[in-house]
N, C-alpha and C positions, 0 to 999 in steps of 0.2 A: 388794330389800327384802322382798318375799314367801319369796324363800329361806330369807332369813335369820333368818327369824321362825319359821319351819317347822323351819327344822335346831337352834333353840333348845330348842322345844319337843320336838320326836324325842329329841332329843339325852341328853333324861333318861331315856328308857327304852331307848337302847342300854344294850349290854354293852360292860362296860369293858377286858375282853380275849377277842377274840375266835379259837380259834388258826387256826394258818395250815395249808391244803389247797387243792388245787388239783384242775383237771380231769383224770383220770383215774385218781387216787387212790382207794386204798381205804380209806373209813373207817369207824368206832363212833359212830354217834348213839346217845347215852343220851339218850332222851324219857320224859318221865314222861304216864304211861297213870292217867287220874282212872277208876275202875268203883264207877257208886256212892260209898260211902263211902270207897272203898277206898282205896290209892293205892299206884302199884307204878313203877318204871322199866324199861322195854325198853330194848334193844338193838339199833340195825336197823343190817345190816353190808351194805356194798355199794358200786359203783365210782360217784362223781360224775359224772355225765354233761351237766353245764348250773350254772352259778350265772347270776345276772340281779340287774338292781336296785341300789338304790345307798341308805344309810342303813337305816332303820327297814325299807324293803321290800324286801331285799337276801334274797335266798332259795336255796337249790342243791338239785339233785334227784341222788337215788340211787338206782341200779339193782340188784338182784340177782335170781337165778334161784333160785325155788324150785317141786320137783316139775314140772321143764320147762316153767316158767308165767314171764314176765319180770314184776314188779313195782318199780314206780315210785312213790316217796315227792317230795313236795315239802316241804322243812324251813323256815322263814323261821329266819333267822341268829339272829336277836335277839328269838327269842322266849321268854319264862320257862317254856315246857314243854320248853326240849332245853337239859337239865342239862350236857352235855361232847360235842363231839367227838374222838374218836383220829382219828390218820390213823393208818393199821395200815400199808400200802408206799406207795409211791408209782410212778404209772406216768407212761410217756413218752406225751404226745400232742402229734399238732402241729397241732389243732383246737381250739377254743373251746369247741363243741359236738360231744359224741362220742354224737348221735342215731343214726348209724350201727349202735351197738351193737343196736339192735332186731330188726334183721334176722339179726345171728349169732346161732348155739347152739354151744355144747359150748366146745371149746378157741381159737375162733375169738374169744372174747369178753373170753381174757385180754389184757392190754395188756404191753406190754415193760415191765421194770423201769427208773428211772432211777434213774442212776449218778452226783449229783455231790454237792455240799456239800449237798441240800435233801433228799437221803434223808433218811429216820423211818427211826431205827433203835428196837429193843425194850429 
């Protein structure tokens, strides 16, 4: 009963398409960045390394390397400040969580491409 009263209420502030990416994918967060009055959309690009959660608190974290520094973003799916995700390729894992990645640098960090009907093509 308490689910179901809960998943009512969420229910209206999920998104009504949300696209599809997986773990070790490379994707395009467009998050919209409030500065002041301002208002502006970024672009954070980088490998999925974790989703978690389930409805309304359903969340996926991405990784990329910039200036040999690793930086990690936590996105919640369904929130009104991340206007689109791309998936830009898609990679082959055969983990859940690809935490491992912290430990690599340099070319250790790419992941194999997959190859079957669930490729992103451009």
């Amino acid at each position: 009963m308490k689910t179901a009263l809960l998943d009512s209420v969420e229910g209206k502030c999920l998104k009504k398409k949300v696209p599809h990416f997986e773990i070790g994918d490379i994707v395009d967060v467009h998050c919209r960045i409030k500065e002041g009055d301002k208002e502006r959309v970024q672009i954070f690009t980088g490998t999925v390394i974790s989703r978690k959660g389930r409805g309304i608190n359903e969340n996926f974290t991405v990784r990329r390397i910039v200036n040999n520094e690793g930086i990690e973003r936590i996105f919640p799916i369904h929130s009104p400040n991340i206007i689109d995700i791309k998936a830009v390729r898609s990679g082959r894992t055969r983990r859940a969580k690809l935490y491992y990645l912290r430990e690599r640098t340099g070319k250790a960090v790419k992941l194999s491409q997959r190859h079957s009907e669930h490729t992103v093509s451009k």
